[in-house]
N, C-alpha and C positions, 0 to 999 in steps of 0.2 A: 297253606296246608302242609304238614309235616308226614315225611313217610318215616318207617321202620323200615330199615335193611335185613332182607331174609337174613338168617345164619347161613354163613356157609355151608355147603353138602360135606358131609364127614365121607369117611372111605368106604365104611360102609355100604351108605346108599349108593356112590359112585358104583362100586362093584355089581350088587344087585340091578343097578338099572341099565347097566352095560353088559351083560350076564348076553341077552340073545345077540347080541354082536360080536362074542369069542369065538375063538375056534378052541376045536378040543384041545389044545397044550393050554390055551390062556383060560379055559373052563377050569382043568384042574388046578390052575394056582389060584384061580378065585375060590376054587373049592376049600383049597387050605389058608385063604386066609379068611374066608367067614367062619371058620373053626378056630385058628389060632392068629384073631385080629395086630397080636402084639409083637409075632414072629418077626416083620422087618426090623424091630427094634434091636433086636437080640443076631439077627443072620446077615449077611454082607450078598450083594445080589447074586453071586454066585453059589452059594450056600444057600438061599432061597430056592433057585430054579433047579438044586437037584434034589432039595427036600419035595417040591411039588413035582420030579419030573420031565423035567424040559431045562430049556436053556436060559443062558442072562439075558441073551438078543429077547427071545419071547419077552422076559419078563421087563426089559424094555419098553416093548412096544404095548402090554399089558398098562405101566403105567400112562405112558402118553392115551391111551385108548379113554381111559377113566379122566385123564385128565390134568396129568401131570409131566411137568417136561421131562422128566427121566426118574431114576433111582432114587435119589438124595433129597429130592422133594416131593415124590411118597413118603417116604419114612421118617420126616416132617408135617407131614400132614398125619400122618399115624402116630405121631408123638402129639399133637397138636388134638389130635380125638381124645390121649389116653389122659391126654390133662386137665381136660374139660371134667373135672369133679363137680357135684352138687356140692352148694356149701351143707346143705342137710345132712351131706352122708359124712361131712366131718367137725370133728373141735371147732370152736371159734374161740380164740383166741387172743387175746391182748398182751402186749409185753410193754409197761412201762420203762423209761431211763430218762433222766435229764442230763447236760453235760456231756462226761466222757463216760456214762452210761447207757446214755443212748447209741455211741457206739455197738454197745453190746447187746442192747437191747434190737437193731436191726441186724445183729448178725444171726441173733437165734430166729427173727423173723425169716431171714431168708434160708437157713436152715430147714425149718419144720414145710414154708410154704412149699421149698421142692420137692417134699415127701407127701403132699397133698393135704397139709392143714392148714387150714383157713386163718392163719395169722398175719398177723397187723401190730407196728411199733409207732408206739406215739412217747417222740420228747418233746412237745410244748402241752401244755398245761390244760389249754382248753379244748382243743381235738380229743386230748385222752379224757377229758371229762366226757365232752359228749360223747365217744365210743364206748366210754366205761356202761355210761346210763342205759346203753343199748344191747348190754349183755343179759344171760338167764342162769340159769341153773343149767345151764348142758355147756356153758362156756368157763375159761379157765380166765384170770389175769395174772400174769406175772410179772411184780416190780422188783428193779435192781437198783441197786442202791449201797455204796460201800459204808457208809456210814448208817444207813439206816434215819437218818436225820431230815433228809431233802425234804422239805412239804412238800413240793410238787407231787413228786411222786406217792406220798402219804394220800392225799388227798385224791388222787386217779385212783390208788388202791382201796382206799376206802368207799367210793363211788361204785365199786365191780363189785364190790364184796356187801353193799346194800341192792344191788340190782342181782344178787344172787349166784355168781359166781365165784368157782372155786378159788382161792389165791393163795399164791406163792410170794414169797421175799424171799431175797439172794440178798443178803447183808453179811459184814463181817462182826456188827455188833448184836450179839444176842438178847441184849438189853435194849434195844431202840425201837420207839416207836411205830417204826414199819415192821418188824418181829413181832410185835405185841399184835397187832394189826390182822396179820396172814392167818390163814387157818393152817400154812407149812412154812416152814423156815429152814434155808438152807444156809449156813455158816461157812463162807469163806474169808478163809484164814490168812492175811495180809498185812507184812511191818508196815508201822505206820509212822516211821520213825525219819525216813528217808523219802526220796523223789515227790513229798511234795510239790505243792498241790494236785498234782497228774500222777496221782504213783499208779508207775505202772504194772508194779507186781499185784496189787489188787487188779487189775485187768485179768494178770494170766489168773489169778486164783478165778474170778467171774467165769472167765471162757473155759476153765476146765470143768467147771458144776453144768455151765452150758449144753457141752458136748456130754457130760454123762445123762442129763435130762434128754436130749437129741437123742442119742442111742437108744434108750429105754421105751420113746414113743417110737423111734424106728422101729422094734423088733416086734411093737405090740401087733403090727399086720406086715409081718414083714414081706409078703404075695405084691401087695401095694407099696412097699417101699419100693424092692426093686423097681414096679415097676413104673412108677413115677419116675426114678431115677433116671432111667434109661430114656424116658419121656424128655426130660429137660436135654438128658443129654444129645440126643438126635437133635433138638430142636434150634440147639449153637453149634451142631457140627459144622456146616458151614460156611461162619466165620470165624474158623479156626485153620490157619493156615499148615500147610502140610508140611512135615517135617525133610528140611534140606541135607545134603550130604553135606560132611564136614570134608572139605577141601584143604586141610590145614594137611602139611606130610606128615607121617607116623613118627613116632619117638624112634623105630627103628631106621626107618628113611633121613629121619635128622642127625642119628648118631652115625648112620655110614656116612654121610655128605662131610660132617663135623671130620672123621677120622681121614676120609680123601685129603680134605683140605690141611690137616695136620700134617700131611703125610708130604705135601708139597713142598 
Protein backbone atom coordinates (compact mmCIF):
# COMPACT_ATOMS: atom_id res chain seq x y z
CA UNK A 1 0.00 0.00 0.00
CA UNK A 2 1.25 3.45 -1.14
CA UNK A 3 0.77 6.65 0.84
CA UNK A 4 0.67 10.37 -0.49
CA UNK A 5 2.72 12.76 1.66
CA UNK A 6 0.52 15.64 2.97
CA UNK A 7 1.94 19.02 1.32
CA UNK A 8 3.77 20.92 3.57
CA UNK A 9 1.87 23.70 5.95
CA UNK A 10 2.66 26.96 4.08
CA UNK A 11 3.16 30.15 6.45
CA UNK A 12 0.10 30.97 6.44
CA UNK A 13 -1.58 28.15 8.23
CA UNK A 14 1.64 27.99 10.47
CA UNK A 15 0.74 31.57 11.55
CA UNK A 16 -3.06 31.06 12.00
CA UNK A 17 -2.64 27.96 14.05
CA UNK A 18 -0.09 29.40 16.22
CA UNK A 19 -2.02 32.76 16.47
CA UNK A 20 -3.46 31.52 20.49
CA UNK A 21 0.07 30.89 21.50
CA UNK A 22 1.55 34.58 20.82
CA UNK A 23 2.05 37.17 23.04
CA UNK A 24 0.92 40.64 22.12
CA UNK A 25 4.28 41.85 20.21
CA UNK A 26 4.18 38.31 18.26
CA UNK A 27 0.10 38.93 17.73
CA UNK A 28 0.94 42.09 15.95
CA UNK A 29 3.54 40.89 13.42
CA UNK A 30 1.20 37.89 12.73
CA UNK A 31 -1.24 40.52 12.16
CA UNK A 32 0.85 42.18 9.51
CA UNK A 33 1.78 39.46 7.76
CA UNK A 34 -1.69 37.76 7.10
CA UNK A 35 -2.07 41.30 5.58
CA UNK A 36 1.01 41.60 3.74
CA UNK A 37 2.09 37.78 3.38
CA UNK A 38 4.95 38.95 0.94
CA UNK A 39 6.51 41.61 3.28
CA UNK A 40 9.57 39.31 4.33
CA UNK A 41 10.53 39.15 0.92
CA UNK A 42 10.91 42.66 0.22
CA UNK A 43 12.16 43.79 4.38
CA UNK A 44 15.34 42.41 6.26
CA UNK A 45 14.31 41.28 9.90
CA UNK A 46 15.00 44.40 11.33
CA UNK A 47 12.90 46.47 9.03
CA UNK A 48 10.08 43.84 9.63
CA UNK A 49 9.97 44.10 13.46
CA UNK A 50 9.69 47.99 13.31
CA UNK A 51 7.17 47.79 10.49
CA UNK A 52 5.06 45.49 12.97
CA UNK A 53 6.35 47.19 16.13
CA UNK A 54 8.38 45.28 18.10
CA UNK A 55 11.75 43.84 17.80
CA UNK A 56 14.11 41.41 15.56
CA UNK A 57 14.58 39.21 18.97
CA UNK A 58 10.54 38.80 18.93
CA UNK A 59 10.49 38.38 15.39
CA UNK A 60 13.03 35.57 16.01
CA UNK A 61 11.29 33.80 18.35
CA UNK A 62 8.06 34.42 16.15
CA UNK A 63 9.69 32.41 13.52
CA UNK A 64 10.99 29.38 15.62
CA UNK A 65 7.30 29.53 17.29
CA UNK A 66 5.66 28.73 13.86
CA UNK A 67 8.36 26.62 13.07
CA UNK A 68 11.10 27.73 11.55
CA UNK A 69 14.85 27.94 12.79
CA UNK A 70 15.19 31.55 12.51
CA UNK A 71 14.93 34.58 9.90
CA UNK A 72 16.41 33.19 6.47
CA UNK A 73 14.20 30.06 6.59
CA UNK A 74 10.90 32.00 6.96
CA UNK A 75 11.60 33.94 4.13
CA UNK A 76 12.18 30.80 2.28
CA UNK A 77 9.49 29.35 3.16
CA UNK A 78 7.57 32.65 2.17
CA UNK A 79 9.17 32.47 -1.16
CA UNK A 80 8.51 28.89 -1.26
CA UNK A 81 4.30 29.78 -0.74
CA UNK A 82 4.61 32.76 -3.19
CA UNK A 83 5.87 30.24 -6.03
CA UNK A 84 3.59 27.81 -5.69
CA UNK A 85 1.41 29.14 -8.85
CA UNK A 86 -1.50 26.99 -10.36
CA UNK A 87 -0.45 26.14 -13.79
CA UNK A 88 -4.30 27.35 -14.50
CA UNK A 89 -3.54 30.70 -13.49
CA UNK A 90 -0.68 30.66 -16.15
CA UNK A 91 0.61 30.24 -20.15
CA UNK A 92 1.68 26.96 -20.80
CA UNK A 93 4.21 27.04 -22.79
CA UNK A 94 6.62 25.17 -25.07
CA UNK A 95 10.05 26.41 -26.49
CA UNK A 96 11.34 24.20 -29.07
CA UNK A 97 15.65 24.08 -30.16
CA UNK A 98 17.62 21.41 -31.47
CA UNK A 99 21.51 21.67 -31.33
CA UNK A 100 22.87 25.11 -30.30
CA UNK A 101 19.29 26.17 -30.16
CA UNK A 102 18.36 24.43 -27.62
CA UNK A 103 20.70 26.33 -25.73
CA UNK A 104 18.39 29.11 -26.20
CA UNK A 105 15.60 27.57 -26.16
CA UNK A 106 16.30 26.67 -22.09
CA UNK A 107 17.43 29.85 -21.44
CA UNK A 108 14.14 31.60 -22.41
CA UNK A 109 12.60 28.50 -20.29
CA UNK A 110 14.33 29.57 -17.29
CA UNK A 111 13.67 33.01 -17.92
CA UNK A 112 9.80 33.12 -18.25
CA UNK A 113 9.56 30.04 -15.40
CA UNK A 114 11.02 32.59 -12.74
CA UNK A 115 8.32 35.06 -13.62
CA UNK A 116 5.73 32.28 -12.93
CA UNK A 117 5.04 30.78 -16.58
CA UNK A 118 4.66 27.41 -16.88
CA UNK A 119 7.39 26.82 -19.43
CA UNK A 120 9.17 23.81 -20.66
CA UNK A 121 12.11 23.33 -23.54
CA UNK A 122 12.33 20.27 -25.48
CA UNK A 123 15.64 19.65 -27.84
CA UNK A 124 15.13 15.91 -28.73
CA UNK A 125 12.40 15.33 -31.14
CA UNK A 126 10.09 12.94 -29.47
CA UNK A 127 9.45 14.57 -25.90
CA UNK A 128 8.74 17.77 -27.85
CA UNK A 129 6.42 15.71 -29.90
CA UNK A 130 4.52 14.46 -27.18
CA UNK A 131 4.37 17.71 -25.29
CA UNK A 132 3.59 19.48 -28.39
CA UNK A 133 0.26 17.06 -28.62
CA UNK A 134 -0.58 18.08 -25.10
CA UNK A 135 -1.11 21.73 -25.82
CA UNK A 136 -4.77 23.92 -26.51
CA UNK A 137 -5.46 26.92 -27.45
CA UNK A 138 -4.51 28.88 -24.14
CA UNK A 139 -0.89 27.51 -24.81
CA UNK A 140 1.96 29.28 -26.75
CA UNK A 141 4.88 27.13 -28.80
CA UNK A 142 7.92 28.77 -29.58
CA UNK A 143 10.62 27.37 -32.12
CA UNK A 144 14.12 28.66 -32.70
CA UNK A 145 15.88 27.83 -35.35
CA UNK A 146 18.62 29.97 -37.27
CA UNK A 147 18.08 28.71 -40.34
CA UNK A 148 14.62 27.91 -40.22
CA UNK A 149 15.42 24.50 -42.04
CA UNK A 150 15.74 21.98 -38.91
CA UNK A 151 12.94 19.29 -39.20
CA UNK A 152 12.94 18.61 -35.82
CA UNK A 153 12.01 21.56 -34.89
CA UNK A 154 9.52 21.93 -37.96
CA UNK A 155 7.90 19.08 -37.12
CA UNK A 156 7.40 19.96 -32.92
CA UNK A 157 6.14 23.28 -34.33
CA UNK A 158 3.82 21.83 -36.46
CA UNK A 159 2.50 19.35 -33.90
CA UNK A 160 1.50 22.59 -31.31
CA UNK A 161 0.10 24.38 -34.02
CA UNK A 162 -2.43 21.33 -34.89
CA UNK A 163 -3.28 20.80 -31.19
CA UNK A 164 -4.14 24.51 -31.25
CA UNK A 165 -1.61 26.65 -30.05
CA UNK A 166 -0.30 29.95 -30.69
CA UNK A 167 3.35 29.86 -32.40
CA UNK A 168 6.18 31.69 -32.77
CA UNK A 169 9.47 31.02 -35.09
CA UNK A 170 12.65 33.05 -34.19
CA UNK A 171 14.49 32.25 -37.64
CA UNK A 172 16.95 34.45 -39.64
CA UNK A 173 15.32 33.20 -42.80
CA UNK A 174 12.13 34.62 -43.72
CA UNK A 175 11.65 32.32 -46.38
CA UNK A 176 11.98 28.91 -44.49
CA UNK A 177 9.83 26.49 -43.70
CA UNK A 178 9.40 27.15 -39.92
CA UNK A 179 8.39 30.99 -41.05
CA UNK A 180 5.87 29.70 -43.28
CA UNK A 181 4.88 27.39 -40.55
CA UNK A 182 4.17 30.01 -37.44
CA UNK A 183 1.26 32.13 -37.21
CA UNK A 184 4.41 34.90 -35.90
CA UNK A 185 7.72 35.21 -37.15
CA UNK A 186 10.41 36.99 -35.70
CA UNK A 187 13.58 37.62 -37.92
CA UNK A 188 16.99 37.66 -36.66
CA UNK A 189 19.34 39.01 -38.51
CA UNK A 190 22.88 36.97 -38.47
CA UNK A 191 26.25 36.92 -41.19
CA UNK A 192 26.24 33.77 -42.08
CA UNK A 193 29.36 34.02 -43.73
CA UNK A 194 31.80 33.41 -40.86
CA UNK A 195 32.09 31.09 -37.53
CA UNK A 196 30.50 28.30 -38.96
CA UNK A 197 28.95 25.80 -38.12
CA UNK A 198 28.31 27.28 -34.43
CA UNK A 199 28.17 30.94 -35.52
CA UNK A 200 27.76 32.53 -32.66
CA UNK A 201 26.41 35.96 -33.73
CA UNK A 202 23.12 34.26 -34.52
CA UNK A 203 23.17 33.27 -30.85
CA UNK A 204 23.50 36.91 -29.81
CA UNK A 205 20.97 37.95 -32.57
CA UNK A 206 18.38 34.79 -30.81
CA UNK A 207 19.13 35.99 -27.12
CA UNK A 208 18.37 39.46 -27.96
CA UNK A 209 14.68 38.78 -29.59
CA UNK A 210 14.56 36.54 -26.37
CA UNK A 211 14.98 39.15 -23.83
CA UNK A 212 12.74 41.50 -25.68
CA UNK A 213 9.85 38.76 -25.75
CA UNK A 214 10.94 38.13 -21.80
CA UNK A 215 10.40 41.86 -21.06
CA UNK A 216 7.08 42.13 -22.74
CA UNK A 217 5.55 39.03 -20.91
CA UNK A 218 7.27 40.62 -17.86
CA UNK A 219 5.57 43.86 -17.71
CA UNK A 220 2.14 42.26 -18.87
CA UNK A 221 1.48 41.53 -14.71
CA UNK A 222 4.27 43.23 -13.72
CA UNK A 223 2.57 42.99 -9.51
CA UNK A 224 3.50 39.11 -10.24
CA UNK A 225 6.73 39.72 -11.74
CA UNK A 226 8.23 41.36 -9.08
CA UNK A 227 6.86 39.29 -7.10
CA UNK A 228 7.93 35.99 -8.25
CA UNK A 229 11.16 37.50 -8.65
CA UNK A 230 11.79 38.18 -5.29
CA UNK A 231 10.41 34.65 -4.66
CA UNK A 232 13.26 32.71 -6.45
CA UNK A 233 15.40 35.22 -5.08
CA UNK A 234 14.92 34.43 -1.32
CA UNK A 235 14.67 31.01 -2.07
CA UNK A 236 18.95 30.77 -3.29
CA UNK A 237 19.90 33.33 -0.78
CA UNK A 238 21.31 30.82 1.18
CA UNK A 239 23.67 29.41 -0.87
CA UNK A 240 25.10 32.37 -1.90
CA UNK A 241 28.05 33.19 -0.05
CA UNK A 242 28.43 36.61 1.70
CA UNK A 243 30.55 39.01 0.45
CA UNK A 244 34.40 39.17 1.94
CA UNK A 245 36.57 42.29 2.53
CA UNK A 246 39.14 42.77 0.12
CA UNK A 247 42.32 42.48 2.06
CA UNK A 248 44.53 43.53 -0.75
CA UNK A 249 46.36 47.28 0.36
CA UNK A 250 44.97 50.36 -1.35
CA UNK A 251 46.52 51.88 -4.46
CA UNK A 252 47.28 54.56 -1.87
CA UNK A 253 48.92 52.24 0.72
CA UNK A 254 50.92 50.63 -2.33
CA UNK A 255 52.14 54.02 -3.65
CA UNK A 256 53.36 55.20 -0.02
CA UNK A 257 55.25 51.75 0.62
CA UNK A 258 56.59 51.98 -3.22
CA UNK A 259 57.90 55.83 -2.58
CA UNK A 260 59.49 54.55 1.16
CA UNK A 261 61.10 52.04 -0.52
CA UNK A 262 62.39 54.31 -3.41
CA UNK A 263 63.41 56.69 -0.99
CA UNK A 264 65.96 54.12 0.74
Amino acid sequence: MTTTAAPPLGVRTRIQANVPQMSEAMTKLATLLLDEPLAPLELSITELAARAGTSAATVTRFCRLIGYAGYLPFRVGVAADAGRLRADETWRVDIYGIGGSAVMAREMQLRLYRIGINAQHWGEVHDGLTSAALLDDDSVAIAISNTGRTVETIEMLAQAKSSGALTLAITSNADSPLAALADVHLVTVAPDVYLQPDDLSAKHAQLFALDLLYLIVAQRNFPRTATTLAASAAAVAPHRRAPTRDRRPTRRRRSAHSTQEAGR
